[in-house]
Every structure is written in structure tokens, then in C-alpha cells.
N, C-alpha and C positions, 0 to 999 in steps of 0.2 A: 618555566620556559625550558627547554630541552638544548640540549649541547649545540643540538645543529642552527636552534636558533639563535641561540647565544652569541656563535661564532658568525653571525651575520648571513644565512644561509634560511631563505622562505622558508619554514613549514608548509609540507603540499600533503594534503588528506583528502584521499579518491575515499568513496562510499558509496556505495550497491544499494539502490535504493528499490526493493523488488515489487512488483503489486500483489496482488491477494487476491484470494477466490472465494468466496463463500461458497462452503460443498454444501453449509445448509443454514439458513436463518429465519430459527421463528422467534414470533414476536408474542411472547410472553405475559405482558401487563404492561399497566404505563404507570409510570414512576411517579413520589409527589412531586419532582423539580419538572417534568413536564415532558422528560426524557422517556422513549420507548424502552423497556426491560426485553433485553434480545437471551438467545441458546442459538451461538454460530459457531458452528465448528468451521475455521479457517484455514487456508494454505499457501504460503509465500509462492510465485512463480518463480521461473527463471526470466521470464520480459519483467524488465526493471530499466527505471532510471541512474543516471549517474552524476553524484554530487560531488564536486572540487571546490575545496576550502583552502584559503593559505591566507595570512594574515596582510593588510593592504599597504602598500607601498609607504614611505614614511611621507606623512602630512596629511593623509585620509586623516577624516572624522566620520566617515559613519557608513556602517556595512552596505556590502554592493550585491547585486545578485546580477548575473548574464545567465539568458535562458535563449539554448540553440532545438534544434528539434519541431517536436510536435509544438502547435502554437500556445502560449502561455503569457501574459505579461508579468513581467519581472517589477508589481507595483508593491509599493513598502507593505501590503498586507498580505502581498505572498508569504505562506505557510513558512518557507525557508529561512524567510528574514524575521520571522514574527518568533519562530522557533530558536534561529541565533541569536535574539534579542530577550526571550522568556529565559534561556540558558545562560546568556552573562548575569541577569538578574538573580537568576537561583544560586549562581555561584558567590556573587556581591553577598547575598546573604547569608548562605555558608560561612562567609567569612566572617559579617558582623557579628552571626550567634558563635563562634569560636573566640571570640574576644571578651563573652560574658563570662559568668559563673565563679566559683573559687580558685580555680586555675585558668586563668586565661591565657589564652595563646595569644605572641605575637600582631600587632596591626599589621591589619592585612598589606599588600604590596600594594601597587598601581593599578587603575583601572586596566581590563583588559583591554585588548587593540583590539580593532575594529576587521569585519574578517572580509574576506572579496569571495565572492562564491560563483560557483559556474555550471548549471543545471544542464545536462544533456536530458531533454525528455521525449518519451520513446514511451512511456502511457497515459494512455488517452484520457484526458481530464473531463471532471463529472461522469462517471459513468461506470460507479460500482466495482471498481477495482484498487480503491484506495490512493492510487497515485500521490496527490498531494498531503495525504497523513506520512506516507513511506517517508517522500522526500523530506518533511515535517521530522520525522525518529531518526535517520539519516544526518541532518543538520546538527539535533543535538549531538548525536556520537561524534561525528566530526569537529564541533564547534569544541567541545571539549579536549579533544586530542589536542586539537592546534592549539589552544590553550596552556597543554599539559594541566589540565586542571580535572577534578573528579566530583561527584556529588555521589551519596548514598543512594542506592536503592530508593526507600520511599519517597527522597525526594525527587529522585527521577520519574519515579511512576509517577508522584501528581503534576509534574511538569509535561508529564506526554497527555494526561488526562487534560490537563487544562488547554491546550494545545486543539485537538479532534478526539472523536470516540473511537474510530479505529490506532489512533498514533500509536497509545499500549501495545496493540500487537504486535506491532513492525519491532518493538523494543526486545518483544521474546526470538528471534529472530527464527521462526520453524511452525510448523502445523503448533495450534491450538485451540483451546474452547474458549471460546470469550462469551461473559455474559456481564449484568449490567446492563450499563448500556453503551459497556465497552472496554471498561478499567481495570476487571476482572478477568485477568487472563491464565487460562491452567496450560504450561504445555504442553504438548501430547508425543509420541513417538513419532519420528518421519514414518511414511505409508512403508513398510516392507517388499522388499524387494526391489522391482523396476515399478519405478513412478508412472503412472500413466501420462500419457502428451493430453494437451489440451488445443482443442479450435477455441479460437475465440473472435467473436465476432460482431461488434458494438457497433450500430447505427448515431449517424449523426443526429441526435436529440438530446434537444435541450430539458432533461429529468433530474428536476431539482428532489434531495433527499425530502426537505420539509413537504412538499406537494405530495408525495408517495405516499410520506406515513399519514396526512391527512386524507387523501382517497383511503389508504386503509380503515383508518375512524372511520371515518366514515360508511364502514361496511363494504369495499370492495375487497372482500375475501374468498379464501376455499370453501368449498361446500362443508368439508371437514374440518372445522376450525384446531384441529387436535393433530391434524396430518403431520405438520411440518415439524413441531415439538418432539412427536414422538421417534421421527425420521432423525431429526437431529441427537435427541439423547441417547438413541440404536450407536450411530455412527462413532458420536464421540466415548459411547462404550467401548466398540471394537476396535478404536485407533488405541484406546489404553492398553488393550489384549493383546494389542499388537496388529496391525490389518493392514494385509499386501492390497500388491495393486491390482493383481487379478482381481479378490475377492470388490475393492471397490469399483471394478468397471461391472460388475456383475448388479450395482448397485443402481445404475445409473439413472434407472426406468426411477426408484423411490426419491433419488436426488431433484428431479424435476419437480416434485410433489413440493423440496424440502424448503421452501423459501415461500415464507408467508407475501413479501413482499410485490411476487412476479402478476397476481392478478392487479393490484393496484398500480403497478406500475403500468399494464394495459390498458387499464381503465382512464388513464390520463395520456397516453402518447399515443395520438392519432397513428394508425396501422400497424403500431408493434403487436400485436396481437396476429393477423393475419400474416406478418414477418415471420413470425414464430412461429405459425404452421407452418409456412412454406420452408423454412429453415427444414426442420423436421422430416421435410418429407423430401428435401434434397440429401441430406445427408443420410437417410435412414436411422437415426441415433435419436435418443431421446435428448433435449435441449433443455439447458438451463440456466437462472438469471443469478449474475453474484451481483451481491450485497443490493440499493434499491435501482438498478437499474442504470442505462438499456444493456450493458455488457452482458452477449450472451454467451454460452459454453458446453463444448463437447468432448467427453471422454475419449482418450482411442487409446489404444494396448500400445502404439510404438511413434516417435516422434514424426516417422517416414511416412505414417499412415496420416497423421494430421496433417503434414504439408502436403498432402496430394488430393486433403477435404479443402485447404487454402485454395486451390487451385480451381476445384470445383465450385467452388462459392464466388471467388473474384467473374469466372468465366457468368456462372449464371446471372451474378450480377450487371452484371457488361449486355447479357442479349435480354436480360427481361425477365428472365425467368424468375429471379429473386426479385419482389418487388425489391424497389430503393426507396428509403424512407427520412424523414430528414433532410440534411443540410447538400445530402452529395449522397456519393457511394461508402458502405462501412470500413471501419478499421476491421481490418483480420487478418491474426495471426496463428502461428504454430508453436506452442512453446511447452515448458513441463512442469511440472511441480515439483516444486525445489525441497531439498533435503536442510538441516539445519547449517544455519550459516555462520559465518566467524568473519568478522570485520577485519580488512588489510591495514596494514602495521602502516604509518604514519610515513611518508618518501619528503626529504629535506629537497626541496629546488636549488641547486648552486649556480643558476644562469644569472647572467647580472641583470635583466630587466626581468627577473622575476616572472617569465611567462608562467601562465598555463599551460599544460600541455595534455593533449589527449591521451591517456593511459589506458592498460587493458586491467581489466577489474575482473575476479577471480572469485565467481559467487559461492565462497564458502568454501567448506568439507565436499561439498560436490566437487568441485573442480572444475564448473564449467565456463571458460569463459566468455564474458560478457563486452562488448567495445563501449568505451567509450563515448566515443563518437557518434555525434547524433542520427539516427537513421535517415497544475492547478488546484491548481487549488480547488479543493472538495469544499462544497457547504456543510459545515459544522454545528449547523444550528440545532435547535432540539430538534428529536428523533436519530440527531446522529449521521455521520460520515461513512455510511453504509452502503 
């Protein structure tokens, strides 16, 4: 427990929980547990959710979760609570195996308290962006702080592994190579220089991951079964070498190519396909699908240039011009690819009813800030939270 908790004062832990792009994912083999074998070179954004942890009021028994924002229900097998729940557990056992052996350490202390959590989300769930793994890696980091408790390395990684396939990433907090079929994360240098902006532009569709990778088995693929492999092993070469962001918007046309998953996910969601041209051919950019879909994405050299493609795409959508597909009109925004992150230092609450309160979250070494303030959980199943 920490000084300030000690002293009768909440522990209050804000966490930046950012989504992810897949610049490329091929799908490799299938694995004997049943899981698809990926090569994705990944990129944290700067649109991210934001998670507030502080431990619950005295007489709680059991962790709470409030979710404001983009719609989500706050049910006990949301990611955040299943992840504050997998992380008291990994720590309980920490403790037990320190009690074993020739020297044993002290019995452990009291169970931990039960924590209250507070999701502002601000990305769009199921839809290839990771959202619910972030918030997932997020949980743990924070669950621990307020804690003041720690676990090792590998036990942390099998705790994000057991958790989602993407979780591991969110854990390296920066561009990496993840392969696997997910747990396997190398990672790589932020893009050099200025990052490029991203449009991004997700239809309301309901695109469950297991349905995708089964259209895939099932043969809805590239004509070049090889395309997307060798686009992705290119890329995650040159981010080792070091690779700007000009050099990657120069890419954008092979990035389209790099995601085994985007014909299959056509092949199952009534008009995405014909969305995609017309995307394409509104924007004049080549477009493309992160991780198994619908979240689609467009390069552009300067953030000012993506929010005036926002502008264009709302408007077309609005007269017809962009078909509309789904549930309503898409989620789109303008946001960037984020540079390596570093989690913010733990703030003690001193008010007497323990509020929450909206804070401003500070994504990393970038410096860019993030609100608070509001503007799901991913299917985990085999093939993966992609």
C-alpha cells in the first residue's frame, strides 16, 4: 500500500488505453491449438480510451466497472474486470509460491481490495482496433499500481496472453512485430520522424473475428497467397532499420495488399466491399483494413490533411454519395500514430467521497494530450482479437 494510501487518501490511477492499427497482417499457418499463426506489424494510435482505477469505498466486495462514451455494457465479463480479476489472482499466487522453498518469505498480507473502475470509451468496439485488449493491458497496469503490488515479466506476459491475442501488445506500449498468434511481441523503433495522420473510418457491422478467419479457411483469399507475408516481413525489416514517415506513406499502395484478412472479411459483410471502392475513390488514397475488420484506414503526411478527409467522408456520407452500410452512419476519425508510451505516475484522491474525476491523460513521451472525458470487449476466441 502506498503512503498516500495509508494515510487514508484513494489511490486514483488514470491509464491511456490507446487502439492499434495493423499496418499489416498475414496469416501464416494454423496452429495445433486451433489458433491462426499471424506476421503483424502493429501501431498504438493516439484515439485511445481512458481507464480510472481507485480502490472502493469501505464495505464493497467486489470490483465495479462504470463505462461513459461509446456504448459498451459494463457486464462482469467485460475485459477490464475479468483482467482486474486474472491480476489479483496472478498476484495471490506470487505470493503463495514466495512462501515455498528453503527460504521462504513471510505469509502473504490481506487479500487485496476490491477496485472501482471507470472506462471513458472513445473506440469503437469489435472492429479491428483492439479497443477491448488495450482496455484489458490498461486494467492490469493500473490494477497493480493501486495495488502497489508487481509481478514479473513472464508472468505478466502469460497473464495478458491468457486474457486476448492482442493484449501482449498494448503491454510493449509502441510499434511492434507480433506473431503467434499474438504473445509473441518484438518491439520495433517508433516510425522516424513525423508520424503520419490516419483517417479512419469503421462501418457499423456486426464482424465477429471467428467468422472472418473461418471465411478465410475457407478460401476467401488473395489471389497471391504470399502477398501480405512478404509486405509485412519488407515493413517490419525497415521499421528495424529505422523507417520515417515519409518513407511509409510512400508504402501505402503495398499496405492495402498487407492484410490477408480484408478479402474475407468482404466476403461476409454485406457491402463492405463496394464501401471500399467508393471509400477509395473518394478519398483518392489507397485504403486499408486493420486487424479482421470493418475498421478501415488512410495514410496522409499531416494531421490537418486527415481532418479535412473527416470532413469529406462525413459530408459524403450525409448526401449518398458514400454508400452507408450497417447499423447507421460510420465512426470517423483523424488521429496519429503514436510514438512510445510511458504510463502516468499514480494521483492519491484527497476528497472525502472519493470521487472520480475527469483527468487529462498525457499519451506518453509524445506529449500529446488525451481528455478524459468521454467524447468492448473484442471476441477472444480462436483465431484471435485481431
Amino acid at each position: 500500500m502506498t503512503a498516500d494510501a495509508a494515510s487514508g487518501a484513494r489511490v486514483h490511477v488514470v491509464r491511456f488505453a490507446p487502439a492499434k492499427l495493423n499496418l499489416t497482417l498475414a496469416v501464416v499457418g494454423r496452429r495445433e491449438d486451433g489458433y491462426h499463426a499471424l506476421h503483424s506489424v502493429m501501431v498504438p494510435l493516439a484515439l485511445g480510451d481512458a481507464l480510472t482505477v481507485s480502490e472502493t469505498p469501505s464495505g464493497a466486495t467486489r470490483d465495479s466497472l462504470r463505462v461513459t462514451g461509446l456504448g459498451l455494457s459494463p457486464s462482469p465479463d467485460n475485459l477490464v474486470l475479468r483482467a482486474i480479476a486474472a491480476t489479483r489472482a496472478a498476484v495471490a499466487a506470487t505470493s503463495r509460491d514466495s512462501t515455498a522453498g528453503p527460504h521462504p518469505l513471510p505469509p502473504p498480507g490481506p487479500p487485496l481490495p476490491p477496485l472501482a473502475a471507470r472506462l471513458a470509451k472513445r473506440v469503437p468496439v469489435a472492429a479491428g482496433l483492439g479497443g477491448g485488449s488495450s482496455d484489458a493491458a490498461a486494467a492490469i497496469d493500473a490494477a497493480l499500481a493501486a495495488w502497489s503490488a508487481t509481478l514479473d515479466p513472464e508472468a505478466t506476459a502469460a497473464l495478458a496472453a491468457s486474457l486476448g491475442s492482442d493484449v501482449p501488445f498494448f503491454l510493449a506500449r509502441g510499434a511492434a512485430l507480433v506473431t503467434g498468434r499474438g504473445e509473441f511481441v518484438e518491439p520495433l523503433p517508433d516510425i522516424g520522424a513525423e508520424p503520419p495522420a490516419v483517417l479512419l473510418v469503421t462501418p457499423q457491422l456486426a464482424l465477429a473475428t471467428p467468422g472472418v478467419f473461418k471465411a478465410y479457411a475457407g478460401g476467401e483469399r488473395q489471389p497471391d497467397a504470399t502477398r501480405a507475408t512478404k509486405v509485412s516481413e519488407r515493413l517490419a525489416a525497415e521499421m528495424r532499420a529505422g523507417l520515417t514517415g515519409v518513407s511509409l506513406l510512400a508504402q501505402a499502395a503495398d499496405l492495402a495488399s498487407g492484410n490477408d484478412l480484408m478479402q474475407a472479411a468482404m466476403s461476409i459483410a454485406p457491402g463492405l466491399k463496394g464501401f471500399v471502392t467508393a471509400l477509395e475513390a473518394l478519398v483518392g488514397r489507397p485504403v486499408c483494413q486493420s486487424g479482421s475488420g470493418p475498421a478501415l484506414w488512410a495514410l496522409y503526411p499531416t494531421l490537418a490533411e486527415a481532418r479535412k478527409a473527416v470532413r469529406l467522408v462525413r459530408l459524403a456520407a450525409a448526401d449518398g454519395t458514400l454508400p452507408v452500410i450497417g447499423a447507421g452512419e460510420p465512426f470517423i476519425v483523424a488521429t496519429t500514430i503514436a510514438g512510445r508510451q510511458s504510463p502516468p505516475t499514480v494521483q492519491p484522491v484527497h476528497d472525502a467521497a472519493g470521487t472520480i474525476r475527469p483527468r487529462t491523460v498525457h499519451n506518453g513521451s509524445a506529449g500529446r494530450p488525451f481528455s478524459g472525458e468521454p467524447p468492448a470487449e473484442l471476441d477472444n476466441s480462436k483465431g484471435g482479437d485481431h
